[in-house]
Structure formats: C-alpha cells, structure tokens
C-alpha positions as a printed NumPy array, in Angstrom:
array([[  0.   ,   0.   ,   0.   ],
       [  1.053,   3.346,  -0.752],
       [  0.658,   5.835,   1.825],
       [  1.706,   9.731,   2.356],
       [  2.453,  11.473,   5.328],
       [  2.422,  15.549,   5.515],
       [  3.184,  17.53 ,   8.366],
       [  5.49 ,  19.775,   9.298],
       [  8.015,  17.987,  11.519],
       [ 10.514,  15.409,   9.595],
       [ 10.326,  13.227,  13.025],
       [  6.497,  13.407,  13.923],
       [  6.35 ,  11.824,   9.791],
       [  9.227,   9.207,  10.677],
       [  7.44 ,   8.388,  13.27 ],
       [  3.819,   7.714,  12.267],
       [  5.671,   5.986,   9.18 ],
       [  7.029,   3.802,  11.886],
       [  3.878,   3.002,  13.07 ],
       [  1.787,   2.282,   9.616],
       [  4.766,  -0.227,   9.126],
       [  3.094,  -2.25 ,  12.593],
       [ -0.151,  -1.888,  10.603],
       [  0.747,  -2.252,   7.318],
       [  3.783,  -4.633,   6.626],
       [  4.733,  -3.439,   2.6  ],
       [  3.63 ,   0.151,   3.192],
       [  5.433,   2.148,   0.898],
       [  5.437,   5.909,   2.77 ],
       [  5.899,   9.123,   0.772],
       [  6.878,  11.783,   2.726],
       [  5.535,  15.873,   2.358],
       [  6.768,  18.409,   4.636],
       [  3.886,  20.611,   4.332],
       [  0.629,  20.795,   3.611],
       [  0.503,  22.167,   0.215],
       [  3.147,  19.562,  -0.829],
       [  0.672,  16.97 ,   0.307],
       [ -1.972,  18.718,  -2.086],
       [  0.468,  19.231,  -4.395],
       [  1.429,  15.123,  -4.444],
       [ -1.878,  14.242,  -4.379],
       [ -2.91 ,  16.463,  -7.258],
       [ -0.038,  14.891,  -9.263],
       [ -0.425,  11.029,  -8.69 ],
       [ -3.48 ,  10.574,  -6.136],
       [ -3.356,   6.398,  -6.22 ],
       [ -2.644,   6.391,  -2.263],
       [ -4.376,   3.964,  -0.309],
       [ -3.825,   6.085,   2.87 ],
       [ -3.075,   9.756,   3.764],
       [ -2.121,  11.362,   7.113],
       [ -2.497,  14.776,   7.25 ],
       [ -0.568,  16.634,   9.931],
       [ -3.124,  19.94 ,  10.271],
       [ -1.981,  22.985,  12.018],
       [ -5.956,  24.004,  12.618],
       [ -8.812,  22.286,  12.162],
       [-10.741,  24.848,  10.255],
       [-10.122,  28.266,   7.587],
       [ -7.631,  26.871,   4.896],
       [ -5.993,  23.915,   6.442],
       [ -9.89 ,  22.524,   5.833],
       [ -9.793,  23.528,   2.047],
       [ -6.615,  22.048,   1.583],
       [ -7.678,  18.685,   3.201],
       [-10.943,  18.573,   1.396],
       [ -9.035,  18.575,  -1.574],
       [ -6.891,  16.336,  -0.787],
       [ -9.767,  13.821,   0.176],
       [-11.215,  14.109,  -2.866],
       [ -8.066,  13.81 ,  -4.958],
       [ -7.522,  10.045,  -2.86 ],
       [-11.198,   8.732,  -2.311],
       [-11.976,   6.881,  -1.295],
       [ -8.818,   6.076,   0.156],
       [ -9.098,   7.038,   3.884],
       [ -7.329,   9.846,   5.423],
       [ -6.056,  10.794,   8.817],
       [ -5.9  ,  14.055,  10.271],
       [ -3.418,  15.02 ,  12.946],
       [ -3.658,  18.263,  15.346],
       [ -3.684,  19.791,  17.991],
       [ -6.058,  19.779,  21.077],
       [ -8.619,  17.374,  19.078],
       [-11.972,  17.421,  20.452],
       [-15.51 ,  16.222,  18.978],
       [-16.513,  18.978,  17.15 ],
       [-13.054,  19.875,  15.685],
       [-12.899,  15.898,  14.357],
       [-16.369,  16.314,  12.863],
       [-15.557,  19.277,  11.135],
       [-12.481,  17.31 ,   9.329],
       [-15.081,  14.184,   9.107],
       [-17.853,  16.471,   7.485],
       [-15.091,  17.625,   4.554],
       [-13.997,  13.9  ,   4.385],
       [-11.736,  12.465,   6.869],
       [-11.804,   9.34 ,   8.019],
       [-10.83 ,  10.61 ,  11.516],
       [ -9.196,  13.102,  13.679],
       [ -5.741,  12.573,  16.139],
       [ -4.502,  14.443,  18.774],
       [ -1.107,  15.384,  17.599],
       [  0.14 ,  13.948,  21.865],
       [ -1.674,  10.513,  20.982],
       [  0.256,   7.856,  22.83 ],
       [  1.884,   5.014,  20.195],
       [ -1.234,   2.474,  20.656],
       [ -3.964,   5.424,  20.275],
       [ -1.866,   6.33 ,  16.96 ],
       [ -1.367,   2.619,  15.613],
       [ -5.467,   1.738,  16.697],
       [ -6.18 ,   5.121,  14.843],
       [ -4.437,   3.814,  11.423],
       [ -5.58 ,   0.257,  11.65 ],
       [ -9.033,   1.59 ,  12.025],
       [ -9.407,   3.997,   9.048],
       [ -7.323,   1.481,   6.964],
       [-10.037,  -1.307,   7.898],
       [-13.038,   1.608,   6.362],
       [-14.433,   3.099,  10.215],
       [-14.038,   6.102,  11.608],
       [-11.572,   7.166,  14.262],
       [-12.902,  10.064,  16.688],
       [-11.948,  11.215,  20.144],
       [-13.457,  10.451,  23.249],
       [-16.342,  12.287,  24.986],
       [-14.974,  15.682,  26.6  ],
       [-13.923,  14.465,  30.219],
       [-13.516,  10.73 ,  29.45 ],
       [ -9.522,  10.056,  29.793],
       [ -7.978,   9.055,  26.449],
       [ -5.271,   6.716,  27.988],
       [ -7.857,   3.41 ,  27.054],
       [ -6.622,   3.571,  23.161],
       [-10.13 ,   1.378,  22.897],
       [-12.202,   4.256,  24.307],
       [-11.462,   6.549,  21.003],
       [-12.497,   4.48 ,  18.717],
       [-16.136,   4.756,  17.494],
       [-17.346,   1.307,  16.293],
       [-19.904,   1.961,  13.514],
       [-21.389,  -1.285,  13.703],
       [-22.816,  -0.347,  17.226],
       [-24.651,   3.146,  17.083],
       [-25.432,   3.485,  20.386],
       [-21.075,   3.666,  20.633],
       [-21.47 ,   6.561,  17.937],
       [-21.703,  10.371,  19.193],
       [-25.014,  12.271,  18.24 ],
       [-26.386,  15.636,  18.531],
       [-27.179,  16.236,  22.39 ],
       [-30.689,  18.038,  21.519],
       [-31.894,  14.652,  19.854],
       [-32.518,  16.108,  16.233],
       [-30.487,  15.705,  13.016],
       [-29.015,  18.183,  11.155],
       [-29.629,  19.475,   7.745],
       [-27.161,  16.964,   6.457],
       [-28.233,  14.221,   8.413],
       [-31.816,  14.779,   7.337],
       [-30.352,  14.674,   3.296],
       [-29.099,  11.163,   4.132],
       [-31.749,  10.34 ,   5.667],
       [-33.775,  11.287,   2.304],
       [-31.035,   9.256,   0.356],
       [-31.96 ,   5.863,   2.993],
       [-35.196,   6.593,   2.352],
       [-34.46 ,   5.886,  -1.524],
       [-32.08 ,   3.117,  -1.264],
       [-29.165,   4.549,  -2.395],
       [-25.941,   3.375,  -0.464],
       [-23.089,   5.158,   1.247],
       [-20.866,   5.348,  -1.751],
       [-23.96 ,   6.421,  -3.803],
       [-25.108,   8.575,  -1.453],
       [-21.509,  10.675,  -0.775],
       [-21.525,  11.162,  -4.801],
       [-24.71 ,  12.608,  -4.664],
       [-24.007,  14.864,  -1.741],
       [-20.251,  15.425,  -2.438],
       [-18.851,  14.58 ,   0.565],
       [-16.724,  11.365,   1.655],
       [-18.232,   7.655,   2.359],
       [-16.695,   7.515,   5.566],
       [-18.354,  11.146,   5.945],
       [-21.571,   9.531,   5.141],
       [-21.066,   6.379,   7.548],
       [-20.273,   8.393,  10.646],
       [-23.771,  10.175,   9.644],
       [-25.569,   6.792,   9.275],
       [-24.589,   5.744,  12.338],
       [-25.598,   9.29 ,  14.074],
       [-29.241,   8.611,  12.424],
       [-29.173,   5.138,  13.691],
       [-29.005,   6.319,  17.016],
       [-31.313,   9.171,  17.156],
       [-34.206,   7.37 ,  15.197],
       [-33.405,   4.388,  17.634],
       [-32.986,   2.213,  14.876],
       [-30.367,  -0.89 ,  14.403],
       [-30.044,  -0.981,  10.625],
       [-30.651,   1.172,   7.769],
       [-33.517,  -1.158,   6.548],
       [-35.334,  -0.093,   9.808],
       [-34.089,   3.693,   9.481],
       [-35.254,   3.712,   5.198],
       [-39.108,   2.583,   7.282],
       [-38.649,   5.134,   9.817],
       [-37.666,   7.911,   6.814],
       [-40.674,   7.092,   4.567],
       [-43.09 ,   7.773,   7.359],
       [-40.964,  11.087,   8.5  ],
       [-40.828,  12.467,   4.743],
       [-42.666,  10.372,   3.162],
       [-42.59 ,   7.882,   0.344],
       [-40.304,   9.845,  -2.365],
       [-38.301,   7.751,  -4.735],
       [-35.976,   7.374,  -6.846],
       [-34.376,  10.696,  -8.325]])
C-alpha cells in the first residue's frame, strides 16, 4: 500500500511511518513536509491507499486544503493530525472527508489503533470531553454499534443528516449517497450511524421505514 504522510516535523512523519509499518507490513510511505506539498502530491499522482495529514488548525484553509486532498484520494481514507482534538473539531475534518481526527500527543497504541481503524473503512474520533484518552479502545467509534457513535445532544439531526436520511429513504448506499451529496463515504457512515441512534434504529432497513413515514414515500431521483 502506498501511503503519504504531511506535516510539518521530519520526526512526527518518521514516526507515524514507523507506526503504519506495525499496521501495514509493505507500506510504501511518501513523505511531504507541508501541507501544500501533500496537495500538491496528491494532485499529481493521487493512487494512495492512505493519507495522514498533519493539520496545524482544524478549520479556515488547512480545511480547504484537506478537502481537496480527500477528494483527490477517495476513497482512500485519510487521517488528520492536530492539535487539542476534540468532537466537534474531528467532525468538522469528518464532514469535509476524513476518516478521523488525532490528537497530535496521541500515545503510540492510540496512533497505531487510529491507522488500523481507518485502513479497515471506520471512523476514528476522540473520546467524549472528560472521558480520559489513555484506554486507546475508548477513542475508537465502532460503527457497527450506534449506540457507541456520538449524536447531537438536543436529539434532532441536522440538515445533512436529514439529506441522508432522504437518500436511505431511496435506497441509495453510502458510496452512492456521498456522490450525490459530495462529501466522503466515511463522511456519510459516521452520519448513518448518528441517524441510527437518534431514530433508535439498528439498521438502515429499519431507518429507510422510519424515513418514509418522517418524509414520506419519495423515490428514486
């Protein structure tokens, strides 16, 4: 697998190349030393099955930048990396296509869980504010388990949320329904799994019933 690494600091790169290697045995790692190199590799030869971004700010440009460079790889999964990582920084970089969001002080098993899980297609995001993130197991949001998935605390889905729900509704699936919205699959799985849990639903067969008697019977588009 090939996989690039961009950040700003030659040894933060060495070392989460040293720790895609535990993952990832013949991971061949391309290294960027900014940002806008990353774009700029991506732009030129985008057949990486991974990216880690190192992000100084997790909104304004560094954003753009990764949304590009998301959509230059998909849907090869990408990891963001920065500072002071909380839930609504990581679904920021999640809603523009990240597959999840690091705290650039992650211990070595919070870094190596993070890679394994975006490289096996979830989503990595930190803990609830207060819960300690020494448990490596704690930040990982299992998709297959919604009630393990953070959702609005008001109970109600956003205007997003509601467009995938529309898309359930139809039948259209994740891959389908990022193309139609423009945003990334693993984007549109976190969001699944946030419906899931607020319609108090298991499956998206049950949430596609729930969505036809919420907005009614549609169809195809």
């Amino acid at each position: 697998m090939r996989a690039l690494i961009g950040g700003r600091s030659a040894v933060h790169r060495a070392g989460i190349a040293t720790f895609l290697r535990q993952v990832v045995d013949d991971a061949e790692v391309c290294e960027a030393p900014s940002l806008q190199d990353a774009v700029d590799e991506v732009l030129h030869a985008p057949d990486f099955g991974l990216v880690v971004l190192d992000l100084e700010a997790c909104n304004g440009e560094p954003l753009r930048q990764l949304k590009v460079v998301s959509d230059a790889v998909r849907p090869a999964p990408v990891l963001v990396i920065c500072d002071a990582v909380n839930r609504q920084s990581a679904v920021r970089t999640l809603e523009v296509g990240a597959a999840g969001c690091l705290n650039r002080s992650a211990s070595e098993d919070q870094t190596v869980a993070a890679l394994r899980r975006v490289i096996d297609g979830d989503v990595w995001v930190p803990p609830p504010d207060g819960q300690p993130e020494s448990d490596a197991q704690k930040m990982t949001t299992k998709l297959s388990d919604p009630a393990a998935v953070p959702g609005p605390s008001d109970g109600k889905l956003s205007l997003q949320q509601m467009e995938i729900l529309e898309q359930l509704r139809d039948g259209r699936t994740n891959r389908e329904i990022a193309a139609v919205l423009g945003v990334s699959p693993y984007t549109v799985r976190y969001h699944v799994s946030v419906i899931l849990r607020v319609l108090g639903v298991t499956n998206r067969t049950a949430a596609a019933m729930r969505a036809a008697q919420i907005l009614g019977s549609g169809g195809q588009g």
